[in-house]
Structure formats: C-alpha cells, structure tokens
C-alpha positions in Angstrom: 52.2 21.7 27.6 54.6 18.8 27.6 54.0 16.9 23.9 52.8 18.9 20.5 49.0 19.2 20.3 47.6 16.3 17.9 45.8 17.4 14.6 43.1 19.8 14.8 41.0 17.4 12.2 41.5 14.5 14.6 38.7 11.6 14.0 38.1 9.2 15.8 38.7 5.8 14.2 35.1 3.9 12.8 37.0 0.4 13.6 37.5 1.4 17.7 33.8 2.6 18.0 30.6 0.3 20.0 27.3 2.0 19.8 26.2 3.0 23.2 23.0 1.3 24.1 21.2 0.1 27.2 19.7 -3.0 27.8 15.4 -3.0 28.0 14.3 -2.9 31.6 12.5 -6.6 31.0 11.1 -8.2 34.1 8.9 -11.3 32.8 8.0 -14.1 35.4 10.9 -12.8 37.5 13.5 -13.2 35.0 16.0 -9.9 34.1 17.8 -8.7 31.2 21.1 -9.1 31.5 23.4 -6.5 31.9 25.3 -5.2 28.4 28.8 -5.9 28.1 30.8 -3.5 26.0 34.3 -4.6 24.8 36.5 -2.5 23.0 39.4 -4.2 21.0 42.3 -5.6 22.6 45.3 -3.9 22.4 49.3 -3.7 23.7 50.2 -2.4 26.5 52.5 0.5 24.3 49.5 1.2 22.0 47.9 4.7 22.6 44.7 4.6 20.7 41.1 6.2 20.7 38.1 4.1 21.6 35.3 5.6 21.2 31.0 5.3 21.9 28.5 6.3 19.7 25.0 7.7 21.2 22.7 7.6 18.5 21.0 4.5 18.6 20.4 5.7 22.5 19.6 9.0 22.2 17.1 8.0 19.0 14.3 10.3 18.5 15.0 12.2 21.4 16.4 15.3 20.3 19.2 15.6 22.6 22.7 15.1 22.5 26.0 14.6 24.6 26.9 17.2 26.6 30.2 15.8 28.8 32.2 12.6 29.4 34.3 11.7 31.9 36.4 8.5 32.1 37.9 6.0 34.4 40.0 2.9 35.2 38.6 1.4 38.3 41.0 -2.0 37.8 44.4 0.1 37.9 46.4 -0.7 40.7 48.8 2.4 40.8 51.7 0.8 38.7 53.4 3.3 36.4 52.0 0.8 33.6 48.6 0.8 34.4 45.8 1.9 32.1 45.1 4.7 31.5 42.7 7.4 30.7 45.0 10.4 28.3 41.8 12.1 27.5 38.2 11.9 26.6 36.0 14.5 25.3 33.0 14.3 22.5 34.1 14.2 19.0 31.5 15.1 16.3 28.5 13.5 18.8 30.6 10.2 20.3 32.1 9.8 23.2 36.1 9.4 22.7 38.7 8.5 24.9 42.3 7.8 24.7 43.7 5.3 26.2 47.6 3.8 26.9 49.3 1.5 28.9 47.7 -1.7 30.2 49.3 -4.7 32.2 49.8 -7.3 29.9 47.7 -10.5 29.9 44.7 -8.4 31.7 41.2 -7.2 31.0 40.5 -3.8 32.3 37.6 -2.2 32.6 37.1 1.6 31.5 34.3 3.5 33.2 32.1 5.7 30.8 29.9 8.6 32.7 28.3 10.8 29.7 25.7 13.4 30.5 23.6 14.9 28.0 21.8 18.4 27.6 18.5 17.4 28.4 19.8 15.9 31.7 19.8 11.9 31.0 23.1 10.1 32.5 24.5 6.9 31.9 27.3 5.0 33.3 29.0 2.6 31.1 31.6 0.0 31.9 33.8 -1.1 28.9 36.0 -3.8 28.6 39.8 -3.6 27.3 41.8 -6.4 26.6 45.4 -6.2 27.0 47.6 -8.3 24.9 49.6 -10.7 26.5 52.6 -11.0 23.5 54.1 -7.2 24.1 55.9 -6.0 27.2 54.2 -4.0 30.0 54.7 0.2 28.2 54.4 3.2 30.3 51.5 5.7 29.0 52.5 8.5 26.9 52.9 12.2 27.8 49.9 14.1 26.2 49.3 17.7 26.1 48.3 19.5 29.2 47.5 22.4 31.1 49.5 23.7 33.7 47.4 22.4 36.1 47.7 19.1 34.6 44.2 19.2 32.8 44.4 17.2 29.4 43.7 18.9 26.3 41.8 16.5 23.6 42.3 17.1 20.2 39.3 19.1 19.4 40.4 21.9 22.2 40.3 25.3 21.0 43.5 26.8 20.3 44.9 30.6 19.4 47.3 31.2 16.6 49.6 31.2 19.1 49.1 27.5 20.2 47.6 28.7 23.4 44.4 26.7 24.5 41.1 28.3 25.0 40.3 28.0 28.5 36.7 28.7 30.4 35.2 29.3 33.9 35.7 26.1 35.0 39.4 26.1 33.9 38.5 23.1 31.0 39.5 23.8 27.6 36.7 25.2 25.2 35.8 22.4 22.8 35.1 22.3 18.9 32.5 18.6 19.5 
C-alpha cells in the first residue's frame, strides 16, 4: 500500500449524492423522453472527494439491491492531471466513487456501470465540473494492492492492516 487506509466508518457525504433514476420509456406521437442528465458538484482540480448515487428510488419495490460498480472517465486525455477514478465501491446501498484531479475550466463526464443481484444493469453518465479559479492538481496516491487494485474504505482489513482479498483478487467489502 502506498497512503494510510482512510477510516473504517467512512460515509459518504449526503451533500455529494444524486438519486439514481431513469427516465420513463415515453414514446407519444413520436416524441421521446429525453435522456437524464446527472451532475455532480463542481469541484477543483486538487479536490479529492466522494460523489456518490443513491439506488432507491430505482430499485423501489423491487427487492433487490447493488451488487458492483465500476467507474470511468471517458473525457480524459492521458495528462497526468486528468480526472480521475481513485475508487468506487457501494457504501451502505449507494454507489460511491472518489474522484481527483480534473483540467481546469472542463466538464467531464464520469461513467457509472452498477449491477445488481437480481441481474438489472445500468449505465449512467455523470457530469463533473471542474473549476476554472484553481490550478490544474495531480490526483492523490490512494491505497492499493500490489497489483495496483484500489482499496475503498469499506475493504476488509486484519488487525494487522492487511486487506482481505477473494477469488477474484478484489478486496472483501463491508457495503
């Protein structure tokens, strides 16, 4: 691991969080829906912050729940500054991810795939403004395994500080 693990009672802040929603399938007269845009808050380019999703007004009366996130940054360009994705996982039923760097003066977008138990998938594109009043900030070091894996804050970890790791090499998770 290359930085100290964050705090095992690590929430994910209620001001950062859109609820995770889809849009009806409407077709009336040949007129659609349009697509939902999610936008997170803006932030600096040095800020390393949680955004986070919240399922429950999507997953509604179904019974099922989140089973894994994964999350992108299909508007980085390869600069050392871009932004990008420390770690996501599912914190206490939400998606979560953490996110640094950002080019100044931008809007990025942050691609969302969740999965849940019962099988349903969604991909959600998020919007991330980058403020344009702070210099461009290289992403933070997070935690990681030695194959480069990122451990969230909700990995489970040994007395020792060692993380929990299963069959697919991905740290066990406390969600």
């Amino acid at each position: 691991m290359t930085a100290p693990l964050p705090s095992p009672g690590f929430r994910p802040a209620p001001a950062r969080m859109l609820p995770l929603t889809v849009p009806p399938g409407l077709r009336l007269r040949g007129l659609e829906a349009e697509r939902l845009r999610l936008a997170w808050a803006p932030k600096a380019s040095g800020d390393a912050l949680d955004f986070s999703l919240s399922p429950h007004l999507w997953l509604h009366g179904t019974g099922d729940y989140l089973a894994s996130v994964t999350a992108s940054v299909p508007t980085a360009t390869g600069a050392e500054t871009d932004l990008t994705v420390l770690w996501s996982t599912l914190i206490h039923g939400a998606v979560c991810v953490f996110l640094g760097g950002g080019a100044p003066g931008t809007v990025q977008e942050v691609l969302v795939c969740v999965t849940t138990q019962q099988g349903r998938s969604l991909v959600q594109p998020v919007s991330v403004a980058i403020l344009p009043t702070t210099p461009a900030a290289i992403p933070p070091s997070v935690p990681h395994l030695a194959d480069g894996t990122p451990v969230p804050p909700n990995a489970m970890a040994l007395p020792d500080g060692s993380i929990l790791i299963g069959p697919s090499g991905q740290p066990y998770l406390i969600a």
